[in-house]
N, C-alpha and C positions, 0 to 999 in steps of 0.2 A: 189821558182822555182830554181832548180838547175842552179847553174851557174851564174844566174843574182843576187850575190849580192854582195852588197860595196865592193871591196877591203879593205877598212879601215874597215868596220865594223867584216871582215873575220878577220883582225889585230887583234880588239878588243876580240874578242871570243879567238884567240888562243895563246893571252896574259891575260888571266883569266881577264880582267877587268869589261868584262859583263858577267851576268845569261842571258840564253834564253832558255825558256818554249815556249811550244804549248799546249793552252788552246781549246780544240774543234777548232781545224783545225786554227786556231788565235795564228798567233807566237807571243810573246812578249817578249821584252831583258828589263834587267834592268842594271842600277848600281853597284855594290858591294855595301851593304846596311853601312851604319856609325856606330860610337858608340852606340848613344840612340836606335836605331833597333836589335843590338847584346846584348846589357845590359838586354833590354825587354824579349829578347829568353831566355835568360839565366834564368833570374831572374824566369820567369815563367815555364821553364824546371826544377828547382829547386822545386818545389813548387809541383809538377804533383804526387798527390798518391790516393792509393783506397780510398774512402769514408770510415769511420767509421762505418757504417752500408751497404756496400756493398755486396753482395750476388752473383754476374757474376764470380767469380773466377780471373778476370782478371787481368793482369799482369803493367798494366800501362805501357809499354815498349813505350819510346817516343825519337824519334831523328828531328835530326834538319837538314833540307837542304838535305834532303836523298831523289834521284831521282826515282818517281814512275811515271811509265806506266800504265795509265789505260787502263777500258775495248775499249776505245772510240781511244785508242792513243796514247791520251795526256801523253806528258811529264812534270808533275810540281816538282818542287822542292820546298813541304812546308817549312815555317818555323819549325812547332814544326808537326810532325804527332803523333800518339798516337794509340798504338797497344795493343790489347789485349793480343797476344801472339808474341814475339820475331821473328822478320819475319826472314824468313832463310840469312845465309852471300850469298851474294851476289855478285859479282862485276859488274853488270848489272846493270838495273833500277829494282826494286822491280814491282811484280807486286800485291805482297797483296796491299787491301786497307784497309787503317787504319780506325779506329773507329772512330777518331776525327781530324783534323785538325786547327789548332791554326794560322794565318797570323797575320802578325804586318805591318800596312799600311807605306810605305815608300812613302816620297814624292815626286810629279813628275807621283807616277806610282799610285794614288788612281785609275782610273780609271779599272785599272787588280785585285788592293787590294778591291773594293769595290763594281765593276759591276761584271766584270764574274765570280772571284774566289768562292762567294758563292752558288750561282746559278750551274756554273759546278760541285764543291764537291758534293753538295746534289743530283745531278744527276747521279752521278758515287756511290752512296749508300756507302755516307760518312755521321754517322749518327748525328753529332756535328760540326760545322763548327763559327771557333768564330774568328774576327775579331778585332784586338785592335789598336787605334789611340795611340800610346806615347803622342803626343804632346797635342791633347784634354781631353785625360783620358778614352773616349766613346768606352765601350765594347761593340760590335754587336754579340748576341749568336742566330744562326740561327739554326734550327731543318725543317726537312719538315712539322713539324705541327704547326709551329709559328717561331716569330723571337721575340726578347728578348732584350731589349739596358739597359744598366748599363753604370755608372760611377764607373771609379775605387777609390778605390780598392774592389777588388770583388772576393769572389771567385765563380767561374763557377764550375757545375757537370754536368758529362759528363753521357749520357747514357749508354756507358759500364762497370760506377761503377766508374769512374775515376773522380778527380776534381782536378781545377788549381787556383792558385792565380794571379791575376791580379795585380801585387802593380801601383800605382805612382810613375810613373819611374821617375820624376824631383826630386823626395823629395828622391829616394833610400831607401825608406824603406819597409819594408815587416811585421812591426808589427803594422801595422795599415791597418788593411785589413777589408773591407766590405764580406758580404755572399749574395749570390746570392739567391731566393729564389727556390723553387724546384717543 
């Protein structure tokens, strides 16, 4: 509601100290996310390429924290989105919708990380929507035709040809990686 809200929290937003997303008409702020939540993006942004037998032509283009508008609205700010082709510069909110979306559950906020975030992506015809706990290891890889739980390390493939590596972010390593089945 315009106008009615916190002073303090009007402070907070316009000293960068919160994110705030509208997820289907559901505004929710969060924290600046920690180390183990930025290491995780990273580590898994690193990781993000075609399949070895992929066939889509696609481009893997994957950014982190990049403001999309969808058809519905909503403004989220994924962690990792994952684009088939290099969506145009912008200084807006994007309104392509990416191929896949990759969230890393932050604490405090599972309830946006774990109820709506998968359920709204899949409904905004986002076709990979994968969820990762750092601190438990538990990969959630949602499709509209199933949903999928892995322990990491794992790697996930993505429908548009793309796959990612999930490491065990406590151990920081990346060569001890599980494979997802297909």
């Amino acid at each position: 509601m315009p106008g009615s809200r916190d002073p303090d929290l009007d402070q907070l937003i316009n000293n960068g100290a919160i994110r705030l997303e509208i997820t289907g008409g559901i505004p929710t702020w969060e924290a600046f996310p920690g180390l183990r939540h930025q290491e995780t993006i990273d580590l898994i942004r690193a990781s993000i390429s075609p399949t070895a037998d992929s066939t889509t032509g696609c481009s893997c283009a994957h950014y982190s924290d990049v403001l999309i508008r969808f058809k519905d609205g909503s403004l989220k700010l994924p962690d990792i989105a994952v684009f088939c082709a290099r969506p145009p510069r912008e200084d807006e909110a994007l309104t392509t919708v990416p191929s896949a979306v990759i969230e890393v559950v932050s604490p405090g906020y599972e309830y946006k990380d774990l109820s709506l975030n998968p359920q709204f992506y899949l409904a905004q015809d986002v076709d990979d929507v994968v969820i990762v706990d750092p601190r438990s290891g538990v990969v959630t890889h949602y499709r509209t035709t199933h949903v999928a739980v892995h322990q990491a390390p794992v790697t996930v493939t993505l429908l548009c040809g793309c796959q990612c590596v999930v490491p065990m972010v406590d151990s920081m390593s990346q060569s001890n990686t599980g494979t997802e089945p297909t």
